[in-house]
C-alpha positions as CSV (number, residue, x, y, z in Angstrom):
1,X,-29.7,3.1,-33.9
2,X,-27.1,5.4,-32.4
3,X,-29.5,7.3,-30.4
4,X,-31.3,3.8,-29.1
5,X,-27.2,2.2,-28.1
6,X,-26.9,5.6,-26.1
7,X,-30.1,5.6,-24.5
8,X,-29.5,1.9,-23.4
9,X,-25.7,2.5,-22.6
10,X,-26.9,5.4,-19.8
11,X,-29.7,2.9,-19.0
12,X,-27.0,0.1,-17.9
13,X,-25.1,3.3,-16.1
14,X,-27.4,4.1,-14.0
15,X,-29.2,0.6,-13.0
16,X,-25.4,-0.6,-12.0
17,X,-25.5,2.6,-10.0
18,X,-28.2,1.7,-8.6
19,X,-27.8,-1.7,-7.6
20,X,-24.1,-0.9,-5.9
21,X,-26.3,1.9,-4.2
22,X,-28.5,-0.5,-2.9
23,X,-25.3,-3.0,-1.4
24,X,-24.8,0.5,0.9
25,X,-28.2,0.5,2.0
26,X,-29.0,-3.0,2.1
27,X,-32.5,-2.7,1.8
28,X,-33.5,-6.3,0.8
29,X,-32.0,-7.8,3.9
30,X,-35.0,-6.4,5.8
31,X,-37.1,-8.5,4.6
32,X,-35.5,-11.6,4.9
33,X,-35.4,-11.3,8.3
34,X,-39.1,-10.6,9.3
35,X,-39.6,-14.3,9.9
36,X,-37.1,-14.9,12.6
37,X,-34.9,-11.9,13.1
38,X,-36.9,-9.4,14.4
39,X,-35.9,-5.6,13.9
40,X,-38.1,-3.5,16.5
41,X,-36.6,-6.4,19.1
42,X,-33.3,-5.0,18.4
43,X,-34.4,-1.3,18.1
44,X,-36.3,-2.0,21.8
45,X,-32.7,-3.6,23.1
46,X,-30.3,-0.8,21.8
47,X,-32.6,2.0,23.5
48,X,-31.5,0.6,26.8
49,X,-28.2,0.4,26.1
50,X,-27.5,3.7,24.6
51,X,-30.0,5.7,26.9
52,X,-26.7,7.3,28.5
53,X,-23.0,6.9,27.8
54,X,-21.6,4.2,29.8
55,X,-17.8,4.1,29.8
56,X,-15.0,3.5,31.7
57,X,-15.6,6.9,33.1
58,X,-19.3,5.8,33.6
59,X,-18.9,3.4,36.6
60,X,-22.6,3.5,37.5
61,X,-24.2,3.7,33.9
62,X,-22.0,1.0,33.0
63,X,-23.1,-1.0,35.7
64,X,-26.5,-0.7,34.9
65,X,-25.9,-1.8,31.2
66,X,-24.1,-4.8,32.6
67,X,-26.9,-5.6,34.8
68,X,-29.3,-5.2,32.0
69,X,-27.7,-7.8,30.1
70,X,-27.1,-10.3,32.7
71,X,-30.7,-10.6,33.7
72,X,-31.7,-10.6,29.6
73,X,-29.3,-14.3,29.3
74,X,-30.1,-15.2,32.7
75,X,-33.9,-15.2,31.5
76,X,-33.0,-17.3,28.9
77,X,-32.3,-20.0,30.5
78,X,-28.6,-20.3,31.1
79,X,-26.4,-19.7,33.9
80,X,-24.9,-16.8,33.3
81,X,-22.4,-15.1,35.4
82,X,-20.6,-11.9,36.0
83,X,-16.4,-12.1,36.0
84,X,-15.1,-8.6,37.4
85,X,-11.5,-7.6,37.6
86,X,-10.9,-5.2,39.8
87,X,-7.8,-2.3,39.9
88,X,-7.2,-2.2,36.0
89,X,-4.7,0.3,35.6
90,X,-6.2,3.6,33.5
91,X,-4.3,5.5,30.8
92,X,-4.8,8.3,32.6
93,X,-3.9,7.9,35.9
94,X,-5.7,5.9,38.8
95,X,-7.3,2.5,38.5
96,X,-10.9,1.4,37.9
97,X,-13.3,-1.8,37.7
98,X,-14.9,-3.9,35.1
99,X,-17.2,-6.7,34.5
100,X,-17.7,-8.9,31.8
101,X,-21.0,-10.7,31.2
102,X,-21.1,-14.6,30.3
103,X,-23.3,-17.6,29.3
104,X,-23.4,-20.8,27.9
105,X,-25.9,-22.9,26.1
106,X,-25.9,-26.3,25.4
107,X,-27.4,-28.5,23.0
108,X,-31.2,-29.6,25.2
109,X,-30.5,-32.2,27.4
110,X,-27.0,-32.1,27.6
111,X,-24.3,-30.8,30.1
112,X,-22.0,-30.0,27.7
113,X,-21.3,-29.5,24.0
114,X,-18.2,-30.8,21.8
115,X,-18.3,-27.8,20.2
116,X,-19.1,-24.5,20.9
117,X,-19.2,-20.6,19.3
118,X,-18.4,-18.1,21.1
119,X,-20.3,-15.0,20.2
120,X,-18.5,-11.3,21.4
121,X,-19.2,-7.8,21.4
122,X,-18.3,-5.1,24.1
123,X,-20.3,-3.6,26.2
124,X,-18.7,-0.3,27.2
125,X,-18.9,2.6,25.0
126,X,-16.1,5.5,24.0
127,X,-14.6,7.2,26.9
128,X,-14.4,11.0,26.1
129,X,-13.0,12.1,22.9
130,X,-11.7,15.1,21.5
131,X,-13.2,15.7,18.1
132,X,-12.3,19.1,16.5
133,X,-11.1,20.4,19.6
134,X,-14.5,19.4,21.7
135,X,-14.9,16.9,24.1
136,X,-17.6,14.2,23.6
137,X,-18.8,10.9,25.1
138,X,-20.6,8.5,22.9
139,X,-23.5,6.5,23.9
140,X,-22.3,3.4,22.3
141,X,-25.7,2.9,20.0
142,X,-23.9,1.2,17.3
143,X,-20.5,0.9,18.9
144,X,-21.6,-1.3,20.0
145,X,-25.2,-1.7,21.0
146,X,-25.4,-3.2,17.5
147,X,-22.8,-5.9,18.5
148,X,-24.9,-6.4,21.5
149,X,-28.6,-6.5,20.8
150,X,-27.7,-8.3,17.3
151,X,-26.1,-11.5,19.2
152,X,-29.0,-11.5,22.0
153,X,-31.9,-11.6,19.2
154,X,-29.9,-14.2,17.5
155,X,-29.7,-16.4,20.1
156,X,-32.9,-15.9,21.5
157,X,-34.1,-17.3,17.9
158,X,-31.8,-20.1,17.7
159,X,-32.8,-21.5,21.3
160,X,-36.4,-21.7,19.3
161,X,-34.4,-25.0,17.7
162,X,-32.9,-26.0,20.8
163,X,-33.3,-29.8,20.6
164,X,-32.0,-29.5,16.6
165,X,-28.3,-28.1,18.0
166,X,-25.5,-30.9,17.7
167,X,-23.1,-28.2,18.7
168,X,-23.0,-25.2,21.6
169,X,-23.2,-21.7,21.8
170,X,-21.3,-19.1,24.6
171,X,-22.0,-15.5,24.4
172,X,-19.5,-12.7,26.0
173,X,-20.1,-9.3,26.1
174,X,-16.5,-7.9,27.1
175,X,-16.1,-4.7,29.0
176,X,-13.5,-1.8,28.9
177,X,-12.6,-2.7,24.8
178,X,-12.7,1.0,24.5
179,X,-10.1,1.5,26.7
180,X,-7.6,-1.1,26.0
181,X,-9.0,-4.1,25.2
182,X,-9.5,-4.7,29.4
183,X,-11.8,-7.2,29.2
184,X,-11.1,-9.6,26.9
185,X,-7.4,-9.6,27.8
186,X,-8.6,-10.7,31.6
187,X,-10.9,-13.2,30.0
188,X,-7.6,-15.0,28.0
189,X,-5.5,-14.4,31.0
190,X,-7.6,-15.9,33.8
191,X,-10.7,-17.5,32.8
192,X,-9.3,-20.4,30.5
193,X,-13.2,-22.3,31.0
194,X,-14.5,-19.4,28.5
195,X,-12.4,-20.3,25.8
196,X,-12.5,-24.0,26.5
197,X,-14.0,-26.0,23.4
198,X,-14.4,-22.9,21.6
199,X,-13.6,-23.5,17.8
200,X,-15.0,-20.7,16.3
201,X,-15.1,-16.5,17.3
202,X,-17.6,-14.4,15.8
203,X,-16.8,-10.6,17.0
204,X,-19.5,-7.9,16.2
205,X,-18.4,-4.5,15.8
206,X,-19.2,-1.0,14.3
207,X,-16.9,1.8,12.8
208,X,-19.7,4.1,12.3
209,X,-23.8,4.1,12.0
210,X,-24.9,2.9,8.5
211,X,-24.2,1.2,5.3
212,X,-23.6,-2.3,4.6
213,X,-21.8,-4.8,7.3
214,X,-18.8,-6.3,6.4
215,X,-17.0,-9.4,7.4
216,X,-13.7,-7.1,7.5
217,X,-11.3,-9.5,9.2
218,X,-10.8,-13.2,9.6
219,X,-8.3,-15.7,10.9
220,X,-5.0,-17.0,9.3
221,X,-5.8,-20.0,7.5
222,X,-8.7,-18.9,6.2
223,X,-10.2,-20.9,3.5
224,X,-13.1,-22.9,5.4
225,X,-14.0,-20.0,7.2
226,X,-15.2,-18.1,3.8
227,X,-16.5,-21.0,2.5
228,X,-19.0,-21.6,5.8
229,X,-19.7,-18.1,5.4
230,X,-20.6,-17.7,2.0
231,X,-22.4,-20.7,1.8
232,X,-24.5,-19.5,5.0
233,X,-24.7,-16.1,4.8
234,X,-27.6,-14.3,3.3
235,X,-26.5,-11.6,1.9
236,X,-23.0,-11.6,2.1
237,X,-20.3,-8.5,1.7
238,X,-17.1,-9.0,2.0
239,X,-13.1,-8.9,0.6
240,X,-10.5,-10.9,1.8
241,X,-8.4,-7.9,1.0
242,X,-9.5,-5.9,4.0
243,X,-7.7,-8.6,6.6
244,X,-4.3,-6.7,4.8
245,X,-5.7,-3.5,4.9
246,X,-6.6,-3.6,8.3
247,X,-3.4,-4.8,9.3
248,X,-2.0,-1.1,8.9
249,X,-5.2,0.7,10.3
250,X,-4.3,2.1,13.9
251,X,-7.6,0.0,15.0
252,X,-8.1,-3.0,17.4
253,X,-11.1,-5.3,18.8
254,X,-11.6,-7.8,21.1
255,X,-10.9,-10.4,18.4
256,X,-7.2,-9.4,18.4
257,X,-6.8,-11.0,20.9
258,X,-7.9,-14.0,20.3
259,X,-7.4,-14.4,16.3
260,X,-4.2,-16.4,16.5
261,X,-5.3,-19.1,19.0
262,X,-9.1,-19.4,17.3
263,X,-10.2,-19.4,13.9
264,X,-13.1,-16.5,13.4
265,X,-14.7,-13.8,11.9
266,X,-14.8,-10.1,13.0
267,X,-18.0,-8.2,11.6
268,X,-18.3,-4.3,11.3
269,X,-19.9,-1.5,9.4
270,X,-18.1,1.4,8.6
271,X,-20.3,4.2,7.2
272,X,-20.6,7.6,8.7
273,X,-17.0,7.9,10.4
274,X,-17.6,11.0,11.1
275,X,-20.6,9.2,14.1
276,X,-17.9,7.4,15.3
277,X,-16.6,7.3,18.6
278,X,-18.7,11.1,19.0
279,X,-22.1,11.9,20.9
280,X,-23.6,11.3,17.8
281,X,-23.4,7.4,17.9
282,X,-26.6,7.6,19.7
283,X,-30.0,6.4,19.3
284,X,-31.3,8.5,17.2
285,X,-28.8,8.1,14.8
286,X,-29.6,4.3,14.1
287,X,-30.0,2.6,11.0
288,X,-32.5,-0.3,10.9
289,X,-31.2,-1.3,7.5
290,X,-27.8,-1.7,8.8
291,X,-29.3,-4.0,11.6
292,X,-31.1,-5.8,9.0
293,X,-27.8,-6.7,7.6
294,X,-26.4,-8.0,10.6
295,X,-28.9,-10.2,11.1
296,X,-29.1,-11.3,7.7
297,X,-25.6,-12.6,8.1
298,X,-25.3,-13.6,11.6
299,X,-28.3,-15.4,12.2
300,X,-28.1,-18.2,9.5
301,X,-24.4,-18.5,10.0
302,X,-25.4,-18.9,14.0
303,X,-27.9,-21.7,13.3
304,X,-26.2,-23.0,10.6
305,X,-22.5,-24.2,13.0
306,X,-25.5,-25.0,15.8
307,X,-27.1,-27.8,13.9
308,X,-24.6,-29.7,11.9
309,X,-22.2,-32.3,13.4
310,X,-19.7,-31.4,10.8
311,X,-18.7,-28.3,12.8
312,X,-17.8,-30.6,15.9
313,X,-14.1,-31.1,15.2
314,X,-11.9,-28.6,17.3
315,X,-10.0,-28.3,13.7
316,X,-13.3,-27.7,11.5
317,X,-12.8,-24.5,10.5
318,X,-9.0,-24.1,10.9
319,X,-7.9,-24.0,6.9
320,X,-4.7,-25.1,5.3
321,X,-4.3,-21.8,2.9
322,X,-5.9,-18.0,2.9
323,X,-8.1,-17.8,0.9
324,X,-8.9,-14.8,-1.9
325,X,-12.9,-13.8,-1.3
326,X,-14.9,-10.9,-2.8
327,X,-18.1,-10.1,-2.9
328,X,-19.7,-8.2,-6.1
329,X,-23.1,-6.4,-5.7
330,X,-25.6,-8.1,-8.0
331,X,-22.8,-11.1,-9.3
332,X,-22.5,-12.3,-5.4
333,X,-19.4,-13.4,-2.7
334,X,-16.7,-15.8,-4.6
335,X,-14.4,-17.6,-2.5
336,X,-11.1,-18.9,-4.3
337,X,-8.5,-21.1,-2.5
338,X,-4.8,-20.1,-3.7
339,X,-4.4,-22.7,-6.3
340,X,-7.3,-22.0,-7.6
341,X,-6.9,-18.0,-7.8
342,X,-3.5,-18.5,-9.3
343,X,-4.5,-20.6,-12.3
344,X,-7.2,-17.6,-12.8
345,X,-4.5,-15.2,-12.5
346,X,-2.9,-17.2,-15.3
347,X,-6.2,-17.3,-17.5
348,X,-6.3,-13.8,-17.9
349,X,-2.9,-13.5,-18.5
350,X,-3.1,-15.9,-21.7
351,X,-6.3,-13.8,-22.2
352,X,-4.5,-10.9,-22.3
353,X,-2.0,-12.7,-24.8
354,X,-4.4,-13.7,-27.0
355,X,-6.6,-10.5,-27.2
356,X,-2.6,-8.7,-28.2
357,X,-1.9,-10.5,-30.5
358,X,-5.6,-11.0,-32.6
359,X,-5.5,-6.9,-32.3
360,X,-2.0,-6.4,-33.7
361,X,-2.1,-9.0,-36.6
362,X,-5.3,-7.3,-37.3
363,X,-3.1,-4.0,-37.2
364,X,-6.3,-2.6,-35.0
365,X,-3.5,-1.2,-33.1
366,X,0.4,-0.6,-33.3
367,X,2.8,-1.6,-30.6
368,X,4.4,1.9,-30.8
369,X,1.0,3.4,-30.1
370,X,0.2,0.9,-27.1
371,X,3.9,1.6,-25.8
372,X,2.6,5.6,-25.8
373,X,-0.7,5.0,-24.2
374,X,0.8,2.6,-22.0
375,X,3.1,5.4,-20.6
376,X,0.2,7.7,-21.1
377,X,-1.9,5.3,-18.1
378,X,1.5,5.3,-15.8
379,X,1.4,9.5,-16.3
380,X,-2.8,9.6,-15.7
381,X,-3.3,7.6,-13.3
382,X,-0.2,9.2,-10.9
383,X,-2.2,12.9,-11.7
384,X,-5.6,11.2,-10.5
385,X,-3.5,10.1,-7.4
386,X,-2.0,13.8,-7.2
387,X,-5.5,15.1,-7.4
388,X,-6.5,13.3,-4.7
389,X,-3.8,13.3,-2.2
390,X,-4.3,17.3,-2.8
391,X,-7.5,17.3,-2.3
392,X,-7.6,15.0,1.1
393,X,-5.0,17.2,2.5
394,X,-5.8,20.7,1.8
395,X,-9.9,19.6,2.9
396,X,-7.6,18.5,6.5
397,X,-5.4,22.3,7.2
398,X,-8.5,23.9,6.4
399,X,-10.4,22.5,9.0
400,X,-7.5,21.8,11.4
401,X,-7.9,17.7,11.3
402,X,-4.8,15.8,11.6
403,X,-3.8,14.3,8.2
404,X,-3.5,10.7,7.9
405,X,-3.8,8.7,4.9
406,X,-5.6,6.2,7.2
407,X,-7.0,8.0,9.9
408,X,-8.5,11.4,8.5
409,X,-12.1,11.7,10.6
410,X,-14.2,14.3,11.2
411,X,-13.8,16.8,8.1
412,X,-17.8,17.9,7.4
413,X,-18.7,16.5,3.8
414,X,-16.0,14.5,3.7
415,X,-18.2,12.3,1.2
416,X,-19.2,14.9,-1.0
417,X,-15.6,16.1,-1.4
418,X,-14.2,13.0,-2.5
419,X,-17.3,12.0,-5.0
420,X,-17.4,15.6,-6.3
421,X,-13.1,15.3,-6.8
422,X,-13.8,11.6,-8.4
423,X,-16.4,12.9,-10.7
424,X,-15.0,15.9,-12.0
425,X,-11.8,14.4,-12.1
426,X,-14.1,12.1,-14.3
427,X,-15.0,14.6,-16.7
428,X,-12.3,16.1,-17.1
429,X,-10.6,13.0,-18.2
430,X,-13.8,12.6,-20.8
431,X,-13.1,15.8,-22.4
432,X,-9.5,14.5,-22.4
433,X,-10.1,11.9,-24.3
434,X,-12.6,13.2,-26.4
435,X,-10.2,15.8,-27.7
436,X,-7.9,12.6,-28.5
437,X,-10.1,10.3,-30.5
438,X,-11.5,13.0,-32.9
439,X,-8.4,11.7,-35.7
440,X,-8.1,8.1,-34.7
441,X,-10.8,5.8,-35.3
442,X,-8.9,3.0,-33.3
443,X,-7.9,5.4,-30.5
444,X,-10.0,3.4,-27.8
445,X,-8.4,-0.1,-29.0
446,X,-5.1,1.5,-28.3
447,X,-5.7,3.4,-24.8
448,X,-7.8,-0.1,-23.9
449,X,-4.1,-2.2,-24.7
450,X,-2.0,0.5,-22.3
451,X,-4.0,0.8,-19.9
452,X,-4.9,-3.2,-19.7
453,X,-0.6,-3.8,-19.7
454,X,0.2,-1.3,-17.0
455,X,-3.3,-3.2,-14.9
456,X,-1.4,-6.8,-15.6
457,X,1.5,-5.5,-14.4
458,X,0.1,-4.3,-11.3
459,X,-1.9,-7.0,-10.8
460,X,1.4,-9.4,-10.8
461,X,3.1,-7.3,-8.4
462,X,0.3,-7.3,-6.2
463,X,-0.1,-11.3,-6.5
464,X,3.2,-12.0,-5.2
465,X,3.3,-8.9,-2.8
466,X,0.0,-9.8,-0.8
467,X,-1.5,-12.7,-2.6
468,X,-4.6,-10.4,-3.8
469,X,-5.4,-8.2,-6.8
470,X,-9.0,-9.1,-7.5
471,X,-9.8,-4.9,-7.8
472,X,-7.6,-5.1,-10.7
473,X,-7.8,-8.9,-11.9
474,X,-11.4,-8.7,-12.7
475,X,-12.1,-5.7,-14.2
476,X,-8.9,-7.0,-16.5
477,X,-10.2,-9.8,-17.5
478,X,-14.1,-8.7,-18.2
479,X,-12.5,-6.5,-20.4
480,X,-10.3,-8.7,-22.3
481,X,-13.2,-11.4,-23.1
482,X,-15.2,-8.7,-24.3
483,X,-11.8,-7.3,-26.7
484,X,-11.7,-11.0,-27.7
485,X,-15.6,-11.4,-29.1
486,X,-15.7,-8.4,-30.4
487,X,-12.6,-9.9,-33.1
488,X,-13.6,-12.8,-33.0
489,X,-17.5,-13.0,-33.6
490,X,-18.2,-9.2,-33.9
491,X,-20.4,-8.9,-30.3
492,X,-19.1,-5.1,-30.1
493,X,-22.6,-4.8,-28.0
494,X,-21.4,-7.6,-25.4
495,X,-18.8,-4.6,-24.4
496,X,-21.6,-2.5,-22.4
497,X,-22.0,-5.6,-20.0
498,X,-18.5,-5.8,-19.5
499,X,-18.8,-1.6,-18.4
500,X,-21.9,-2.6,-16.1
501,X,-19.3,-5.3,-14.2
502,X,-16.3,-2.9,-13.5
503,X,-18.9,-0.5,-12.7
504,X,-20.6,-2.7,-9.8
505,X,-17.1,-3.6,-8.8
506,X,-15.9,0.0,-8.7
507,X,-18.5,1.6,-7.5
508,X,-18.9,-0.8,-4.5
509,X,-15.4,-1.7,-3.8
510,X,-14.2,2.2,-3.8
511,X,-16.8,3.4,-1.9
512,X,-16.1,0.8,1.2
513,X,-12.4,1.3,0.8
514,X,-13.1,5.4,1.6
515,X,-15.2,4.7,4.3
516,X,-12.9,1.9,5.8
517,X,-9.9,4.7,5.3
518,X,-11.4,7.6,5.5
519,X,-11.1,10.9,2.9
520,X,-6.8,10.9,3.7
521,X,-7.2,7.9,1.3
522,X,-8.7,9.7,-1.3
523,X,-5.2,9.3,-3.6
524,X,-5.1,5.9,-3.5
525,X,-8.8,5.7,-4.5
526,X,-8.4,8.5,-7.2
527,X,-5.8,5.8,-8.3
528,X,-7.7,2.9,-8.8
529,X,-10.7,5.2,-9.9
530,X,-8.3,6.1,-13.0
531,X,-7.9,2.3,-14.1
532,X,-11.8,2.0,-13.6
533,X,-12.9,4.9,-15.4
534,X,-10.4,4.6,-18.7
535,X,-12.1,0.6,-19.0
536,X,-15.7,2.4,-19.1
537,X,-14.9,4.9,-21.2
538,X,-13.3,2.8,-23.6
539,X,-15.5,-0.2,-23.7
540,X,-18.5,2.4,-24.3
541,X,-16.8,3.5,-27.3
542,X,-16.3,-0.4,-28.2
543,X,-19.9,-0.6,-28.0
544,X,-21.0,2.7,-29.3
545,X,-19.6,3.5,-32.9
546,X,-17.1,-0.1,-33.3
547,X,-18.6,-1.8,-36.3
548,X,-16.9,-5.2,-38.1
């Protein structure tokens, strides 16, 4: 029987693995799309664009790019237009031109539209860029030729359904965003008619070349902006979270400009850093399952604000609260207003209550015991943050990159070196506790209890702090109900399904929070890693030897 729970237990493992693997690769979204969204399209579009660099230092190649697009709208039917600027000062001396590309589509028949979406990437790609002492020019293949060729297949398909469209569509592909957010600054400035009936932004960008694309950054107010999206969305992936975490990232798009005036979303990948912004954001480099993704997203929330009449209102998407979203690989996106995430907040707190005090009047554990592993948890998981921050910054002097606990690009295997530190980090934790248990039969009852008080408490600072703890809440409160069944009703086996949920959160969430932040954040992923891994290890003893 023993042999059969562990066989099954590494089973779980490595299927959870394997479905958070999958949420990075996003394989299934390609074949959603086959129907309507059409993949070599894209691919055809993107080898135009990226067939040179075309920057700000690039006046001719950016030209022709600009051109390119302007006849692709033109051809479908619209009257699109060219706005140039001329003499925008440069950064580095000297001025220089740009030219953003516009168009406007309206329902068929009609002149106008109540309601429009305005649809923006950037057409420019990364002036040069000094990366590890060399300079490079990217050729603006995913940053952002996937911005671009993702909104012109999507619209192409949706004017397939012209006469279904209650509601308007603009399209702006923005110039000079590389260099300092040119374009659309002189679009809000001095061409008010872009902007006019505009309810709703959706900006495409990409930090990278690969992995899944995530709807990184909305609009205050959000709360009917996640619910249109995860309601439309096939496929969704994302965390309300990242809005606060991008607030102290030294990044920008064209949607800052624009975020406080009109509610919207701002898309990106962010795998494969080390791409960004370098020669090797090329065409070559591509990922058709990340374009997959994008259209998986995009194009149903696209048709979806085109044909319904309740998207009309200039106020239909501009919420009374933020709200707290996540997205789980397997479990799906979950949308909570405030009210709503607070009484769950509260749930698991009297869970947490409960689960105490069945397991003390039980005397499964002692409160001196939990007090000792509780201060044990404070002292582990600052060393797995130690670890990290060590590790992040020696892997940066050695290869002469700047350190930044945001902002640490361009270290080779950067990937490897912070899986490898999380894993044997891991292990040696295992033996740890290993070495621990041998004389306590209730050892894992007691490290669960310490480790679950110092996660509530963190989980209530963070509430109040930034209104979101989900990363901590959840994996709490699986953990807890499993706790409670096992008293209650003896389901000691329900424990491995609560491992296979902090495991699909972990995994996923972790793994996007390193690529968002690069390897400098390695401590403050080794941190939450310590909370993750202590659950899993636990709750596998739970379900291993744990009998009535």
């Amino acid at each position: 029987m023993k042999r059969i729970k562990i066989i099954f237990a590494i089973l779980i493992l490595l299927l959870m693995g394997f479905v958070a693997f999958g949420t990075f690769t996003h394989k299934r979204a390609e074949k959603v799309n086959e129907s309507q969204y059409s993949i070599p399209s894209v691919v055809n579009t993107l080898k135009v664009i990226s067939e040179k660099p075309h920057s700000v230092e690039h006046p001719q190649e950016r030209e022709e790019v600009r051109q390119y697009l302007y006849q692709r709208l033109l051809a479908m039917d619209s009257s699109a237009r060219i706005y140039r600027y001329d003499s925008i000062k440069s950064k580095f001396g000297g001025h220089f031109d740009i030219g953003n590309v516009y168009a406007c589509f309206n329902p068929a028949g009609a002149d106008s539209a109540q309601a429009y979406v305005l649809m923006v990437a950037h057409l420019d790609s990364r002036y040069a860029h000094n990366v590890r002492g060399k300079q490079v020019y990217s050729f603006g293949a995913a940053d952002d030729g996937y911005g671009v060729a993702t909104i012109l297949e999507c619209v192409e398909n949706a004017l397939e359904n012209r006469d279904l469209w209650k509601n308007g569509v603009k399209v702006l592909f923005t110039d000079s965003e590389e260099h300092d957010l040119d374009g659309m600054r002189n679009a809000y400035e001095k061409d008010k008619e872009i902007f006019e009936d505009v309810n709703l932004v959706v900006n495409i960008e990409a930090r990278g070349v690969k992995g899944p694309v995530l709807l990184f950054e909305t609009s205050k107010g959000n709360n009917k902006l996640f619910d249109f999206y995860a309601e439309n969305s096939q496929y969704p992936y994302t965390y309300s979270l990242t809005s606060v975490v991008y607030g102290f990232m030294p990044n920008f798009t064209d949607f800052t400009v624009v975020r406080d005036d009109i509610p919207g979303y701002n898309f990106s990948l962010l795998d494969n850093i080390n791409y960004y912004h370098t020669d090797k954001d090329n065409f070559s480099n591509i990922s058709t399952n990340a374009l997959a993704h994008y259209g998986a997203q995009i194009q149903p929330l696209l048709n979806a604000y085109l044909t319904s009449e309740n998207h009309s209102s200039k106020d239909s998407f501009k919420g009374d609260s933020d709200a707290v979203a996540f997205s789980v690989p397997g479990l799906g996106t979950r949308v909570f207003e405030k009210g709503e995430y607070y009484i769950l907040n509260a749930l698991v707190l009297l869970l947490f209550s409960v689960a105490f005090t069945l397991y003390v009047k039980l005397r499964r554990v002692s409160l001196r015991n939990i007090g000792k592993e509780f201060l044990l948890a404070i002292r582990g998981a600052l060393m797995f943050c130690g670890i990290g921050f060590l590790v992040s910054f020696v892997a940066a002097k050695l290869t002469g990159v700047p350190f930044s606990i945001v902002a640490t690009k361009y270290i080779p295997g950067d990937t490897f070196i912070s899986v490898s530190t999380i894993v044997l980090t891991t292990l040696l934790y295992i033996f740890y506790y290993m070495q621990r248990r041998r004389n306590n039969p209730g050892y894992h009852f007691e490290v669960l209890f310490g480790t679950l008080l110092l996660m509530t408490i963190i989980a209530a600072v963070l509430l109040f702090a930034i209104g979101e703890n989900f990363f901590i809440l959840l994996p709490v409160g699986v953990a807890l109900v499993a706790m409670i069944l096992h008293t209650m009703v003896y389901l000691n086996n329900l424990s491995i399904f609560a491992v296979a949920v902090i495991e699909l959160l972990g995994v996923s969430f972790l793994y996007n929070l390193l690529s968002a932040l690069t390897i400098g954040s390695l401590g403050v992923i080794m941190f939450l890693a310590y909370f993750y891994v202590v659950l899993m290890v636990s709750l596998i003893e739970c379900y291993m030897f744990q009998k009535r």
